[in-house]
Every structure is written in C-alpha cells, then in structure tokens.
C-alpha positions as a printed Julia matrix, in Angstrom:
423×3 Matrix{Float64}:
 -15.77   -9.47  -22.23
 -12.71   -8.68  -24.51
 -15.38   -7.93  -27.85
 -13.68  -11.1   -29.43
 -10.26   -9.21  -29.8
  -7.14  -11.39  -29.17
  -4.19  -10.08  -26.58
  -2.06   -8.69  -29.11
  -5.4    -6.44  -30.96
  -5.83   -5.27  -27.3
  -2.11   -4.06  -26.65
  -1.82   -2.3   -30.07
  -4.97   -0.45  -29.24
  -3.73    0.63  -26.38
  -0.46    1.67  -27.97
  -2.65    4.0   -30.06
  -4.39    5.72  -27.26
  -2.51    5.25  -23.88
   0.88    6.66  -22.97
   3.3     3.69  -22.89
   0.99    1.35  -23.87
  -0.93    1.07  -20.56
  -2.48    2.74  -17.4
   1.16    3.44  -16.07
   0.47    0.78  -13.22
   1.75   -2.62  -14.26
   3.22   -4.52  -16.89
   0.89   -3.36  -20.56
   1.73   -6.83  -22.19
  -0.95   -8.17  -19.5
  -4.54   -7.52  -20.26
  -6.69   -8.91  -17.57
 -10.59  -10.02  -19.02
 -11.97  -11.16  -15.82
 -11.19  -12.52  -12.54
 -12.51  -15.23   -9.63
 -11.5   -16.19   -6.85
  -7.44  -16.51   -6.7
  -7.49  -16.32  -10.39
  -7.59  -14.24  -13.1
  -7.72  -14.7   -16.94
  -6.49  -12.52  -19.59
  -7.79  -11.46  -22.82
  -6.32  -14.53  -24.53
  -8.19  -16.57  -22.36
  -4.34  -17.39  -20.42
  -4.96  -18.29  -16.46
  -3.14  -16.91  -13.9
  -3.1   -17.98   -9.63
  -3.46  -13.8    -9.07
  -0.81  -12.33   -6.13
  -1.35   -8.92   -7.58
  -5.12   -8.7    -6.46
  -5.5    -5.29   -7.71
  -2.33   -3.7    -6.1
  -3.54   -5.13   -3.0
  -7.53   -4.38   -2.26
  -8.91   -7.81   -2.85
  -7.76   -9.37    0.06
 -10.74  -11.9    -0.36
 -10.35  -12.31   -4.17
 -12.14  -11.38   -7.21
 -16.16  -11.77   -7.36
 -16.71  -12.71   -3.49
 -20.37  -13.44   -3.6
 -21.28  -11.41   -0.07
 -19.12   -8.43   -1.64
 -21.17   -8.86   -4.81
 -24.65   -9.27   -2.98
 -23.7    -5.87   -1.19
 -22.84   -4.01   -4.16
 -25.76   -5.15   -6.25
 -28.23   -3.93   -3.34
 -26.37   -0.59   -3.18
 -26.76    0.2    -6.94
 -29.74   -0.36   -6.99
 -30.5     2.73   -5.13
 -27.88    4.75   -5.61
 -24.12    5.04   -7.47
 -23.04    8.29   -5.89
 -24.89   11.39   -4.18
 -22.07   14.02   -3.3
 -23.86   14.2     0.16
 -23.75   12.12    3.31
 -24.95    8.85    3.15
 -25.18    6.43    5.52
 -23.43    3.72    4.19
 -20.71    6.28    4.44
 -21.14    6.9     7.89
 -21.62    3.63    8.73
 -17.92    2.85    7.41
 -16.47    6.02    9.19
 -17.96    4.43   12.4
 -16.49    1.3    11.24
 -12.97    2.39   10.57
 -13.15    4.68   13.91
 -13.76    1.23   16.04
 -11.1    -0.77   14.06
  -7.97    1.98   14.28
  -6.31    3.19   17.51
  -5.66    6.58   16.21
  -9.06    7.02   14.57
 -11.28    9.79   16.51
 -12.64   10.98   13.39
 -12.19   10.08    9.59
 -12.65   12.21    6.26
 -13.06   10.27    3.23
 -11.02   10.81   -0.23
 -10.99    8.72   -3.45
  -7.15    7.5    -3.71
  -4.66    6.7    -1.25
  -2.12    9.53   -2.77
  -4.86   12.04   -2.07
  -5.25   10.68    1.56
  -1.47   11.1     1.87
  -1.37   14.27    0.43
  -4.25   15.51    3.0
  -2.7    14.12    5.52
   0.59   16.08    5.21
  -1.43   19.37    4.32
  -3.35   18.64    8.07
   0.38   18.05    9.66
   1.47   22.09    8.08
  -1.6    23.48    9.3
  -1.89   21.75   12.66
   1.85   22.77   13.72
   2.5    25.68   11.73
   5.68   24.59   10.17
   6.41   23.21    7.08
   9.15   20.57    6.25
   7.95   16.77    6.05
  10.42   13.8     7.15
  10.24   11.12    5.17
  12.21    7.47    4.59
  14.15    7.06    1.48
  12.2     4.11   -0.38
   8.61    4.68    1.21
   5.46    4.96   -1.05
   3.43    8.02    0.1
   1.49    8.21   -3.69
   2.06   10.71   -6.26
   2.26   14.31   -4.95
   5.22   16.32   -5.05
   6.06   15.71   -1.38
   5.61   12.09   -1.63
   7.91   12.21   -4.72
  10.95   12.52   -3.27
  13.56    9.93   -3.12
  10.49    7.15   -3.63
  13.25    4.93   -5.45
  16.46    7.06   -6.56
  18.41    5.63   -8.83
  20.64    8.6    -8.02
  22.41    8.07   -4.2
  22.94   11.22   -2.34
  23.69   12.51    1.38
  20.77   12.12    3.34
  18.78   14.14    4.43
  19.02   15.77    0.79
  15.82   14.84   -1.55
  15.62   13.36   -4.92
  12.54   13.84   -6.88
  11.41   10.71   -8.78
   9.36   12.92  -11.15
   9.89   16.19  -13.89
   7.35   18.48  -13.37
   7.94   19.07   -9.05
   9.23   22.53   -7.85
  12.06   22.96   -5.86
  10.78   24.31   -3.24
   8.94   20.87   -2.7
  12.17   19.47   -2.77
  13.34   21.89   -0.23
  10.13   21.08    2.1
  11.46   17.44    2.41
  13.99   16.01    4.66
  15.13   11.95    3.37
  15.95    9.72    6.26
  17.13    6.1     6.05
  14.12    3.55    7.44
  15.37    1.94   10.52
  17.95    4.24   11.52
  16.75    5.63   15.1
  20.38    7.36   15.78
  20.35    9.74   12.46
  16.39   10.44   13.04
  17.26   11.54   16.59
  20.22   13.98   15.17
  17.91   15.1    11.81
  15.21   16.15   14.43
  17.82   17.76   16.92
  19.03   19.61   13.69
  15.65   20.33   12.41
  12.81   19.18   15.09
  11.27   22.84   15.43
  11.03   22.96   11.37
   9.44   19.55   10.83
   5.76   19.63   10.7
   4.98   15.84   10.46
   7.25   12.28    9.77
   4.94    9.86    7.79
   6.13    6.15    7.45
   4.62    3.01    6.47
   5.32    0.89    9.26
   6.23   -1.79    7.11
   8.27   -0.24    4.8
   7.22   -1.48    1.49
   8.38   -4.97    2.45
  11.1    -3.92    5.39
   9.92   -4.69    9.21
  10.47   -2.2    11.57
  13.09   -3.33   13.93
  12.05   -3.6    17.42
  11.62   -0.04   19.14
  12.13    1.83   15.79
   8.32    3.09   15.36
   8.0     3.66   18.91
  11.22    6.49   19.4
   9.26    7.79   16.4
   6.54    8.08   18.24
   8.82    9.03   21.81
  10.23   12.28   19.65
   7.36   12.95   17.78
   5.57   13.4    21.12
   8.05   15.7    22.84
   8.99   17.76   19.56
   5.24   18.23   18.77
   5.5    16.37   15.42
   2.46   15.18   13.57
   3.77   11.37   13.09
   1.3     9.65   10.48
   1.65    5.92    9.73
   0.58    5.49    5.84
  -1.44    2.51    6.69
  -2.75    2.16    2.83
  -1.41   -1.18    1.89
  -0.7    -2.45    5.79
  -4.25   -0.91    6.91
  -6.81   -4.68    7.05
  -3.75   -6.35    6.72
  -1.17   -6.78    8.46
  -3.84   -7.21   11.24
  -7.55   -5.83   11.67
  -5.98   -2.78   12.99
  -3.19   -2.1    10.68
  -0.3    -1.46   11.74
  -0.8     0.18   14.56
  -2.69   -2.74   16.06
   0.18   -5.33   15.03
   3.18   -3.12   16.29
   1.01   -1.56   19.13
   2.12    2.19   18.15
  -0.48    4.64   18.08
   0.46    7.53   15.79
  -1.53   10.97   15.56
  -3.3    10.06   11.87
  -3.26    7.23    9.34
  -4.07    7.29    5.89
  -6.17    4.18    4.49
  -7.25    2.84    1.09
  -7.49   -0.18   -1.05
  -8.72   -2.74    1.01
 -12.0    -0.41    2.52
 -12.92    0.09   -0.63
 -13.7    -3.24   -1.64
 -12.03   -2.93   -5.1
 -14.12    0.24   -5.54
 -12.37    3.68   -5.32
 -12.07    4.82   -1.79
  -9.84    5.91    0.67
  -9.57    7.77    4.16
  -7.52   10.36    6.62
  -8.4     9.05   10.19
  -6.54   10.68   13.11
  -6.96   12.55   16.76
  -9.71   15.17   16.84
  -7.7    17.86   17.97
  -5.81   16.89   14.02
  -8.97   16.62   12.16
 -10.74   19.13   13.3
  -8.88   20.97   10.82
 -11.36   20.38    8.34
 -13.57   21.6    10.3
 -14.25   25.18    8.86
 -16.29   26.16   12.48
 -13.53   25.34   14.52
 -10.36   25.88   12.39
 -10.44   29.43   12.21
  -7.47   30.52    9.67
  -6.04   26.48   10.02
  -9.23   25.37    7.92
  -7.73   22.76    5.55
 -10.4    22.99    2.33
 -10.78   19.51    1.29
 -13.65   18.04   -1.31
 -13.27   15.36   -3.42
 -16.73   14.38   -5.99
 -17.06   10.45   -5.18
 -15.71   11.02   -1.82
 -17.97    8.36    0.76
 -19.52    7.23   -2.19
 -22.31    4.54   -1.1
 -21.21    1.88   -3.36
 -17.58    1.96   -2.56
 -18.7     1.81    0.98
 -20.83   -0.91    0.77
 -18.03   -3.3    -0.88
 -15.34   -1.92    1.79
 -18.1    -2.88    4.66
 -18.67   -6.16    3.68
 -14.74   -6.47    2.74
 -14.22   -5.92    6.53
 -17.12   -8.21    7.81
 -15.34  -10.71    6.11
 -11.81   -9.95    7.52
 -13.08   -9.33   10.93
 -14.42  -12.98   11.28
 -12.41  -15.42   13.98
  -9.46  -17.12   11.72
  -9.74  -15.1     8.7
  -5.61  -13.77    9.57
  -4.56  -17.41   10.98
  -5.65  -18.04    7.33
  -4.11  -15.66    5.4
  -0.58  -15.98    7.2
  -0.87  -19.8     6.48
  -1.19  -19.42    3.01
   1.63  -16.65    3.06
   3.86  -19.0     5.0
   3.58  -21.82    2.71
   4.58  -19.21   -0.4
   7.7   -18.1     2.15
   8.56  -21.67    2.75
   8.57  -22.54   -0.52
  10.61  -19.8    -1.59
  13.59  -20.6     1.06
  13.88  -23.92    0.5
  13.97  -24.06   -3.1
  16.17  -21.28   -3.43
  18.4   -22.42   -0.49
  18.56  -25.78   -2.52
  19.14  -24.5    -5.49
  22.48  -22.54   -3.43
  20.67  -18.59   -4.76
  21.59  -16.45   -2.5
  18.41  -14.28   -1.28
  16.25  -12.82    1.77
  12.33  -13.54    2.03
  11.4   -10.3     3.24
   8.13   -8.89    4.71
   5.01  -10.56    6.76
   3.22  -13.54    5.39
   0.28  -11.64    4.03
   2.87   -9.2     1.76
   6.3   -10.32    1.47
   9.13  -10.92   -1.64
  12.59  -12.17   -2.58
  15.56  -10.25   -2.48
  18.63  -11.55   -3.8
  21.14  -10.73   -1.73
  23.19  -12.27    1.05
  22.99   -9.54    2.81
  20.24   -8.38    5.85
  17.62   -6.22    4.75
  17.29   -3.39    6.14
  16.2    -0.37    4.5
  15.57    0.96    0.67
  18.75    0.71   -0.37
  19.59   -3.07    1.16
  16.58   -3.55   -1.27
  17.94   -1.83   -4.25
  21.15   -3.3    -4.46
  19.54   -6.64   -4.92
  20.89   -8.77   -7.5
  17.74   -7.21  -10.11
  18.9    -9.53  -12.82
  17.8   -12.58  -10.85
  14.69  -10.72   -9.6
  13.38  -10.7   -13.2
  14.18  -14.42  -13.92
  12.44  -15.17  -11.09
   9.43  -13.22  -12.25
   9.04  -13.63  -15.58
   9.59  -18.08  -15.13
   6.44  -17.28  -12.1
   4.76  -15.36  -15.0
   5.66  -18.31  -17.47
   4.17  -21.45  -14.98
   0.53  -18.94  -14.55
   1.47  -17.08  -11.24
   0.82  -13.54  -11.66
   2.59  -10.96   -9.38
   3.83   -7.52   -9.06
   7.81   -7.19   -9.67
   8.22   -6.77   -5.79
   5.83   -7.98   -3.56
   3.74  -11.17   -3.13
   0.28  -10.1    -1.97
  -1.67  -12.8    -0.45
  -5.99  -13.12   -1.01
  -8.18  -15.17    1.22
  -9.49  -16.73   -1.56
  -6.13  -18.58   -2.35
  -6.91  -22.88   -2.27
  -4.66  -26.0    -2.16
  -4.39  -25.92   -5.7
  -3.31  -22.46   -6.07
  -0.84  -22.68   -3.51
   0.81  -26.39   -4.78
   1.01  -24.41   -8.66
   2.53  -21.71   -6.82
   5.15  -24.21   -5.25
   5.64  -25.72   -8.47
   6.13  -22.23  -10.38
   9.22  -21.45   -7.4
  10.94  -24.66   -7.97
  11.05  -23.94  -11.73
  11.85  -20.48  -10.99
  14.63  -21.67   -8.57
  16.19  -24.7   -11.15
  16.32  -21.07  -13.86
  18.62  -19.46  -11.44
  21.35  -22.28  -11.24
C-alpha cells in the first residue's frame, strides 16, 4: 500500500512536491497507509485508535462492510455521469425527510462550497449584502468565511479579520464579527445594521461551544422579523449531533443548512438544503434576475451517494446515538477525572460525539474563552495521546461507531499518561 517506502521516504517526498510538506489539513509527519474499523495504520506500519476519522465523515469507521458492499455495486456501473442519477435523488429525498429546514437540496462537492452557496443564495434572496458571522466559527475557505476564523489579532467587534493574504477588502467590509453566545450585542449589531445584513450563518455548536439555552432561537426570533436568511452550517453537526443535526437536537429550524462529510460516506459530497421559496434561486425558470448559477462536475455523483446512503441507514438504526454518546462519555469521563486528579486545571467541552479539553479554569463560552487556553498544555496532552497510539485532531475528539472496549480502555490509558505529563 505504501510501495515498500518507510515513513520518513514518504515525508521527504512530499517535501519535494507538496507545499509544507502535506495536503495543508493535518499534521505531514503522519502518513496514514490504511484504515479499519477504529483504527488506522501508518506507513511505518505504527497503529493508531483513530478520533480523527477523516475530519469527521466516518462516523461508522474505516472499511464498514455494508458501506463497502454499496460502493462496490455502484462502481460497477457507474463513477460519475454529470447528469441526474438516481442514487442522487434518492439521497436528496433522503436528506429532505431527515432535516427540518430541507424543502429542497442542491448538491456540491465540499462543505466550503456549500457554505459559500449558501451565503451567495442569502444576497440574492434579500437583496442586501453584508453576512453576520461569530468570531471562531468554521464556514470553509472563501473569502467571507475567512474572516476572523481564529485571529490571533483581537479587535472591536463587529470589525473583521481575515485569516488569509489573497481576500479583498471589500470582503472584509461585507462581514460583520459577532461574539457566539452573546444575544444582547447581536440584538444591538442587527438594530445597527438589520436592514444591511443579508443572512447570519452559525454552527450551532460552535466548533466545540454549546449554544446556551435560547441563544439559537432569538437568532431565529430576529432573523424572522428583520427578514434575515439565518443558515445553520450543519457540516460537521449534520448526522451527528442527532439524525437531524442540529436543528433536530436544539429544535431550531433555520431557513437553509449546509451539509457534508458524513453524507458522503468518506466520498466527496456535500449539500445546500433550505425553504423553497430560498432555493428556488437556482432555479433559472423561476428566479428571474435572482438566478444564482451554480454547477459543480462531481456534484450528486452516484458513488458518493451510494456510501452517504448506506452511511445514514446505518445511523438511522434504533441505538446507533445511545451508542455513540456512550462511547463519547466514557472518553469525557476519563478526561475529568484524570485531569481533576492529577489537580490540571481544564473544561471538557462539546457533546459526547465531538468534544475536547480546554485548559482553563475558566467557563467556556465563546472563541476567545477557547483561545486563551493554556495551548502549552494542549500540545502535551496531544502529542503523549499521539505517543500511547491515539490519533486525534489538535482540538476536537471525534467519536466513530466503530470504536470497541479495547479502543476505548487504550484511550483511558493514553489520558492517564497524558494527565501524570501535566503534573
């Protein structure tokens, strides 16, 4: 799988031909050859209980055989077509049952490019053009979502910072930066600017951060009487935090979602889904001059559809979340009490299924209560996990189906060494 090459052949190879040595996703010292189940191996043959799973879209772990089965059958007739399909459809329809807001759905390739669609539908449904957005939220990589992601760089809100070179200004000038969590400065930003401000987009779990109780709905209350687009970014929180995202676990409906990783399967996929009235903006027939022109070459794509059906038959199945949060509680658990034992002071932050440390002593309430966590300890913590075989993003826990007893107790055992490093 690696052509015999060790580890270190495959990192200097990539020096060679890869900015930065790597993909520009994760860590380019890691080389993955293969995965199963929980677990992953990389090119040195070194094994790994895996709580990256992708960046988050194999929520039932690597190789699931009925995921597999599904894919084989697919490619056998078909990679890609550039036309409806009815796998395709079939998912649409799918998606449509699962999510409140979903009257229709238009399929895209990434979750940035859903984001970025989604915003472009917002300008063209209301006419206007600034987007609200919360300091520290992950909308992908366009120039909108760009601003103030994670600013090193503290400024007034609601003034943007752009996290990139290469973004105009008047992007920057399109954006207004509000602190997650915050309902009394929203309410004055859109008193201030409410007839400007084409859509707010939040992830309604911020990255790790909960809501607090009745934060998404006055987002939805003002959104509603200012005629404000309000789109949850249900990418990472779409499949999991419940079968119906987000909206289903915090029972807030918002006007359109954006979806990826886990309906794709591990394949390349992603979605818009949203009110009618909203979509039928790409809808050239009915749009008139607010047709937003959106194609995308492996858009629907049958075998990406496939994987994300079967993904979902899986998830939808009576226990399948009683499962996950189990496993995700037992990771939490562990966490607190050998960190509370060891006297670290730190916050477990998120749901079960997608949750991390922060070490601080302080509540957690928005991007920056995040940021000005003690990073130092963060990468101890890490890179002992890393050393004991438990592979994981720098911030976030993600937690697979396919996680067993014995992943879980190495996982326990990994934290208490972690925990004893910190002393």
């Amino acid at each position: 799988m690696t052509d015999g090459a060790s580890l270190r052949d495959w990192c200097e190879r990539a020096a060679r031909v890869l900015p930065a040595a790597g993909f520009g996703n994760f860590d380019p010292s890691v080389v993955i050859a293969r995965g199963k189940g929980a677990r992953v191996w990389d090119a040195d043959g070194n094994e790994y209980v895996d709580y990256l799973i992708g960046s988050g879209p194999m929520m039932l772990g690597h190789g699931h055989p009925e995921v597999l089965q599904a894919v084989q059958e697919q490619v056998a007739h078909g990679f890609t077509f550039f036309a409806n399909n009815a796998k395709g459809i079939k998912l649409a329809e799918e998606i449509a049952d699962a999510m409140a807001c979903a009257g229709q759905v238009r399929f895209v390739s990434t979750g940035s490019e859903a984001d970025m669609y989604a915003m472009r539908l917002a300008r063209a449904h209301t006419g206007r053009e600034k987007i609200l957005k919360f300091e520290g939220g992950y909308h992908g990589m366009s120039g909108e979502a760009l601003m103030s992601l994670a600013p090193t760089k503290r400024v007034n809100f609601p003034q943007a910072v752009p996290d990139s070179a290469g973004i105009p200004e008047a992007v920057r000038e399109a954006m207004l930066i509000a602190p997650f969590n915050d309902p009394d400065f929203v309410r004055g930003l859109l008193d201030e600017h409410g007839d400007e401000i084409a859509a707010i987009i939040v992830e309604p779990l911020q990255r790790l951060v909960p809501p607090e109780p009745g934060f998404l709905e006055m987002l939805r209350e003002e959104t509603l009487r200012r005629g404000i687009v309000l789109i949850f970014d249900e990418v990472v929180t779409g499949f999991r935090l419940a079968f119906g995202g987000g909206q289903e676990k915090y029972g807030v409906t918002p006007d359109l979602c954006t979806l990826g990783k886990v309906i794709g399967g591990g394949f390349p996929l992603a979605a818009i889904a949203g009110r009618e009235e909203v979509m039928a903006h790409f809808d050239k027939a009915k749009a008139g001059d607010g047709f937003t022109f959106q194609i995308g070459t492996l858009s629907g794509n049958p075998v990406a559809s496939v994987a994300g059906l079967k993904t979902m038959e899986v998830l939808k199945r009576p226990g399948t979340y009683d499962t996950l949060r189990a496993s995700g509680r037992r990771v939490m658990d562990a966490i607190t009490r050998e960190l509370g034992a060891a006297g670290v002071a730190h916050r477990v932050v998120g749901d079960p299924v997608l949750f991390d440390v922060v070490f601080t002593d302080r509540e957690v309430r928005d991007y920056r209560d995040t940021a000005d966590g003690n990073a130092e300890q963060a990468k101890i913590f890490n890179s002992v996990l890393r050393a004991h075989g438990i592979l994981k993003p720098d911030s976030k826990f993600y937690i697979s189906l396919a996680l067993t007893d014995a992943d879980l107790a190495q996982t326990e055992e990994a934290i208490a060494a972690a925990a004893r490093s910190l002393v």
